[in-house]
VEXGUPA-704409 format. One record per atom (N, C-alpha, C): residue number from 0; atom name; x negated, y, z. Coordinates in Angstrom, 1 decimal, m for minus. Example, Ala and Ser with C-alpha at 12.3 -4.5 7.8 and 13.67 -1.06 7.14 Angstrom:
<atoms>
+------+-------+--------+--------+--------+
! guvo ! lolum !      x !      y !      z !
+------+-------+--------+--------+--------+
!    0 !     N !  m13.2 !   m5.7 !    7.8 !
!    0 !    CA !  m12.3 !   m4.5 !    7.8 !
!    0 !     C !  m13.2 !   m3.3 !    7.8 !
!    1 !     N !  m12.8 !   m2.2 !    7.1 !
!    1 !    CA !  m13.7 !   m1.1 !    7.1 !
!    1 !     C !  m12.9 !    0.0 !    7.9 !
+------+-------+--------+--------+--------+
</atoms>
This chain:
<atoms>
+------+-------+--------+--------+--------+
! guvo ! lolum !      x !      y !      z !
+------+-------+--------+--------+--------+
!    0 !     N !   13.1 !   m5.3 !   66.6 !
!    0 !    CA !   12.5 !   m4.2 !   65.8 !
!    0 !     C !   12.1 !   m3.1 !   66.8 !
!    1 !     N !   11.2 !   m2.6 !   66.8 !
!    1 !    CA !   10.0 !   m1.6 !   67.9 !
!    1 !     C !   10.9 !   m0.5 !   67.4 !
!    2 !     N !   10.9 !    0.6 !   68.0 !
!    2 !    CA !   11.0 !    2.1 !   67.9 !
!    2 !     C !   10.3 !    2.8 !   66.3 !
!    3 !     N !    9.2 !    2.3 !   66.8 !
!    3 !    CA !    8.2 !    3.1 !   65.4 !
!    3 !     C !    8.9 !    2.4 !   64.4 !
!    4 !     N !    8.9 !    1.3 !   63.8 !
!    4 !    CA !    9.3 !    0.3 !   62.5 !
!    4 !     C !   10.6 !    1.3 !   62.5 !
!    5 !     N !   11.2 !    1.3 !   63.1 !
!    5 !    CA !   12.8 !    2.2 !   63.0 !
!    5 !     C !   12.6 !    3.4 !   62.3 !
!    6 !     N !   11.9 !    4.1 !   63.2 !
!    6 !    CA !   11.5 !    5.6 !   62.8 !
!    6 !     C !   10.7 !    5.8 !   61.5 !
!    7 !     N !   10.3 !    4.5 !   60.6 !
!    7 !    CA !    9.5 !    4.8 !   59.7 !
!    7 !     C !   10.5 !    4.0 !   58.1 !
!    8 !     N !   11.5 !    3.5 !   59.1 !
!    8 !    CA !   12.6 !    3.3 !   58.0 !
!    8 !     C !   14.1 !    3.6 !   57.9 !
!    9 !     N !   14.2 !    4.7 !   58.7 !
!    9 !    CA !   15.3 !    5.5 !   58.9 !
!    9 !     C !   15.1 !    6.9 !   58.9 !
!   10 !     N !   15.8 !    7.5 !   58.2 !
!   10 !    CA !   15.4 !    9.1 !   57.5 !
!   10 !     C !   15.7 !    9.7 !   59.0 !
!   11 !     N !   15.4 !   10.8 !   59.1 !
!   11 !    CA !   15.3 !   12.1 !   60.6 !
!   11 !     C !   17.6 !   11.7 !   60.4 !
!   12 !     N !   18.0 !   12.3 !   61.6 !
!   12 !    CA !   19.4 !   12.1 !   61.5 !
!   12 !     C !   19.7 !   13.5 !   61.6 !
!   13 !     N !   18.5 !   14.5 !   62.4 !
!   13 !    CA !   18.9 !   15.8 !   62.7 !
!   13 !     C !   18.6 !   16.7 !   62.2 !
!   14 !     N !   18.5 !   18.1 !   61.7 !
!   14 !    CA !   18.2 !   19.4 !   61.4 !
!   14 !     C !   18.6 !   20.1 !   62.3 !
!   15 !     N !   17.8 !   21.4 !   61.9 !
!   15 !    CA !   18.1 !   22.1 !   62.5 !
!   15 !     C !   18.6 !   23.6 !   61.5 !
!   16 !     N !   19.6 !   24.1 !   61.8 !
!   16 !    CA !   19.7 !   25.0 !   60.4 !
!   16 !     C !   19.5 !   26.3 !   60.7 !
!   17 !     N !   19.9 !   27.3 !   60.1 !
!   17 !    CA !   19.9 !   29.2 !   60.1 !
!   17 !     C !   20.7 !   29.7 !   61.0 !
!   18 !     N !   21.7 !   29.0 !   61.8 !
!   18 !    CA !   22.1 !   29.3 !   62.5 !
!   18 !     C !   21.7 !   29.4 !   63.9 !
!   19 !     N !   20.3 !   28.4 !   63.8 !
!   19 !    CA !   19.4 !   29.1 !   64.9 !
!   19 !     C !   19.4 !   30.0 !   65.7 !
!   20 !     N !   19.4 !   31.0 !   66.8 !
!   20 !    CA !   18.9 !   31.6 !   67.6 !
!   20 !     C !   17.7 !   31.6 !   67.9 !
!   21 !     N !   17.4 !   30.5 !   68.0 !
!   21 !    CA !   15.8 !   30.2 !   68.6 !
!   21 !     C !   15.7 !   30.8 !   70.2 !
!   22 !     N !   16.8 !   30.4 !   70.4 !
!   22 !    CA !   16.9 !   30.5 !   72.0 !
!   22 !     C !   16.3 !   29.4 !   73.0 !
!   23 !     N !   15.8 !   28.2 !   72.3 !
!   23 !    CA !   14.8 !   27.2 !   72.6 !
!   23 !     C !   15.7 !   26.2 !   74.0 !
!   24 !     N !   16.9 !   26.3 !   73.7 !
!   24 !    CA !   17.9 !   25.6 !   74.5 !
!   24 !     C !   18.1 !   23.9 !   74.5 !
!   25 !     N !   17.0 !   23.7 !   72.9 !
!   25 !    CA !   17.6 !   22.3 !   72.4 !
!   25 !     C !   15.8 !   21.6 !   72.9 !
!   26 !     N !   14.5 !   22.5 !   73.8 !
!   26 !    CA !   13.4 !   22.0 !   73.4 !
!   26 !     C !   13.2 !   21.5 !   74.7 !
!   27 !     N !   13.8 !   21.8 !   75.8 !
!   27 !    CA !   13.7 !   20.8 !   77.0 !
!   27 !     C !   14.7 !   19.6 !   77.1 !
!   28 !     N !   15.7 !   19.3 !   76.2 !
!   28 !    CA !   16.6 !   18.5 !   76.2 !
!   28 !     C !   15.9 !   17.1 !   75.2 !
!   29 !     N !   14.7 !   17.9 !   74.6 !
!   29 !    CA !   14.2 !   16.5 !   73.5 !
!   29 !     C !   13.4 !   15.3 !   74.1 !
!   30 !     N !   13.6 !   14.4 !   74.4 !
!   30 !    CA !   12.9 !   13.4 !   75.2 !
!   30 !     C !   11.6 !   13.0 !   74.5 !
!   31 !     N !   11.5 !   13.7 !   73.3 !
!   31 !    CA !   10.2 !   12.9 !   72.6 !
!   31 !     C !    9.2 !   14.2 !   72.1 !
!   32 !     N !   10.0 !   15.7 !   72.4 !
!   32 !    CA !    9.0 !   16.4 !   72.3 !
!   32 !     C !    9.0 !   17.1 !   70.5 !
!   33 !     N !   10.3 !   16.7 !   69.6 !
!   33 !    CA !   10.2 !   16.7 !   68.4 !
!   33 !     C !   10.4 !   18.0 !   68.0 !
!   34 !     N !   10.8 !   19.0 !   68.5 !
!   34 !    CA !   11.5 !   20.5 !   68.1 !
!   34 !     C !    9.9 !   21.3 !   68.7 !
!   35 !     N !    9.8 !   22.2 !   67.5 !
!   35 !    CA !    9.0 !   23.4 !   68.1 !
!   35 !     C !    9.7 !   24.8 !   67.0 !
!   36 !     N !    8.6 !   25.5 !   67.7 !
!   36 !    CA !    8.9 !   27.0 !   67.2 !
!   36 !     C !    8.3 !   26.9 !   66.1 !
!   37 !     N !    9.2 !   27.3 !   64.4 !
!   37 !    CA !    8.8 !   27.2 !   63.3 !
!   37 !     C !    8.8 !   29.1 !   62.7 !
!   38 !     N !    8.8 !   28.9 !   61.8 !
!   38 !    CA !    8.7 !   31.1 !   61.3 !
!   38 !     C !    9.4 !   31.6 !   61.8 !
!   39 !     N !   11.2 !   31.0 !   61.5 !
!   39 !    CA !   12.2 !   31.4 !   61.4 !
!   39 !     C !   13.1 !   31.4 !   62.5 !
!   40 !     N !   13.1 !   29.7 !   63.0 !
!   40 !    CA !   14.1 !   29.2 !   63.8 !
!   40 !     C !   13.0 !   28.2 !   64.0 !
!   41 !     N !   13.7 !   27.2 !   64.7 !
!   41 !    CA !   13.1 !   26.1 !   66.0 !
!   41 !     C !   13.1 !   24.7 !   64.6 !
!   42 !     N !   12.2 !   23.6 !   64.7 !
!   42 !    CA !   12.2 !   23.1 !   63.6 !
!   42 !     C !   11.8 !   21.3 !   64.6 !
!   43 !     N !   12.5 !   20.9 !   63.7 !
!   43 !    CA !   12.6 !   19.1 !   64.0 !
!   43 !     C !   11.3 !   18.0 !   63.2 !
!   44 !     N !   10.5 !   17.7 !   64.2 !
!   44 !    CA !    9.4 !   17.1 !   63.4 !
!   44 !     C !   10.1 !   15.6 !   63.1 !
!   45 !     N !    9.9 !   15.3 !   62.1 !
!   45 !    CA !   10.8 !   13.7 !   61.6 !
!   45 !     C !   10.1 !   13.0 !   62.0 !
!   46 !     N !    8.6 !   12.8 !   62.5 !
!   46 !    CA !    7.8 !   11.8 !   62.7 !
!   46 !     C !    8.0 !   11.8 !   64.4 !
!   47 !     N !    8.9 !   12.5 !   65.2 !
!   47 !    CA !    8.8 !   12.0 !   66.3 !
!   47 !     C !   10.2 !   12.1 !   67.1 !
!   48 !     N !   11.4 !   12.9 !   65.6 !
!   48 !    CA !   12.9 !   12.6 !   65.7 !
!   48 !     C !   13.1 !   10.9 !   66.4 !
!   49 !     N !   13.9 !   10.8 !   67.3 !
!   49 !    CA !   14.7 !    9.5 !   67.4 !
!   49 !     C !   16.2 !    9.2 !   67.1 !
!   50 !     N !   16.5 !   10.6 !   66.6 !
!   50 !    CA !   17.8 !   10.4 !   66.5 !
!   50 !     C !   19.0 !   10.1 !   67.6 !
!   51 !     N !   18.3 !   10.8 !   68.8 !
!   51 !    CA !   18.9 !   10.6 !   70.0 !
!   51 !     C !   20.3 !   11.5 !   70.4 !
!   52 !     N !   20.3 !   12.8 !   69.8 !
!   52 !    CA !   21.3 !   14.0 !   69.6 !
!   52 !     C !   21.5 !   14.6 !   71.0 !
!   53 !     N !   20.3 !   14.6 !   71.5 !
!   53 !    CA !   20.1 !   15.5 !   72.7 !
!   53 !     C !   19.9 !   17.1 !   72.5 !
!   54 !     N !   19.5 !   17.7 !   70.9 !
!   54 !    CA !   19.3 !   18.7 !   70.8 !
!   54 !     C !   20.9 !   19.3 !   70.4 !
!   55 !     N !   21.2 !   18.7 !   69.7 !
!   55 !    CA !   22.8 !   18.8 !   68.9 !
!   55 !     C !   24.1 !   18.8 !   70.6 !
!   56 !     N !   23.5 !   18.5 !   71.8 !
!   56 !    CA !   24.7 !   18.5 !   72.3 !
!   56 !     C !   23.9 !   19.7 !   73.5 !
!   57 !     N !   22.7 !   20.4 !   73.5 !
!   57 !    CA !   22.3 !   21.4 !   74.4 !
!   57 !     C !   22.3 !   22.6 !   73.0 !
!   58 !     N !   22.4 !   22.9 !   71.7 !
!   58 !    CA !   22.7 !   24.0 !   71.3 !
!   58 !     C !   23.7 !   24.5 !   71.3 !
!   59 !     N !   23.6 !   26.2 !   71.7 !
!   59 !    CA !   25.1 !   26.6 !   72.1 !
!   59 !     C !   25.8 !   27.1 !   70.9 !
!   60 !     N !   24.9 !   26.7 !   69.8 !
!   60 !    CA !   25.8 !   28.0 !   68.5 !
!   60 !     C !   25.7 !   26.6 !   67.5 !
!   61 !     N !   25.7 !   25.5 !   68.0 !
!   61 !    CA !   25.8 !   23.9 !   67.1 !
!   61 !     C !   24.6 !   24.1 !   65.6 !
!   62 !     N !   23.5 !   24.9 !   66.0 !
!   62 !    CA !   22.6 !   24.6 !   64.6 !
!   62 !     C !   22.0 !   23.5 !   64.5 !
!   63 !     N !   21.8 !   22.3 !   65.6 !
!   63 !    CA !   21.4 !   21.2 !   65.2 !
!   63 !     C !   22.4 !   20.2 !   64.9 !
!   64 !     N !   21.9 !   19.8 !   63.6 !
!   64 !    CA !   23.1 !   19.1 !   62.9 !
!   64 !     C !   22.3 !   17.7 !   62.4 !
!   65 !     N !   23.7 !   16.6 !   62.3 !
!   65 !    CA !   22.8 !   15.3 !   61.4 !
!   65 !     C !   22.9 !   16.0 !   60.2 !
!   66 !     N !   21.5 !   15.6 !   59.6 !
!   66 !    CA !   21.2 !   15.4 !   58.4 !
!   66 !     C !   21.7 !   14.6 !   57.2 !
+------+-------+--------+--------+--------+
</atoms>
């Protein structure tokens, strides 16, 4: 099974929640480029999530979380 077939039948694993900073600690750790700057806080695009938890182990205040 390819990467994409995965990605298009397995839900995002990550969020990101309110706990944010938006201190942008989790957007050089993402190997696919999936986190950008949303209104609020830093936000997880699910079409390019891999579910790798590269962002979840570079946030320092743990706002990215599985989903």
């Amino acid at each position: 099974m390819t990467i994409q077939i995965l990605m298009e039948v397995l839900p995002m694993a990550y969020k990101i929640t309110s706990a944010c900073l938006s201190c942008g600690a989790c957007i050089d750790e993402c190997p696919t480029e999936a986190i950008s700057q949303g209104d609020a806080t830093y936000v997880i695009d699910e079409d390019k999530c891999i579910d790798c938890g590269a962002c979840a182990g570079a946030c320092p205040v743990g706002a990215c979380e599985e989903a």
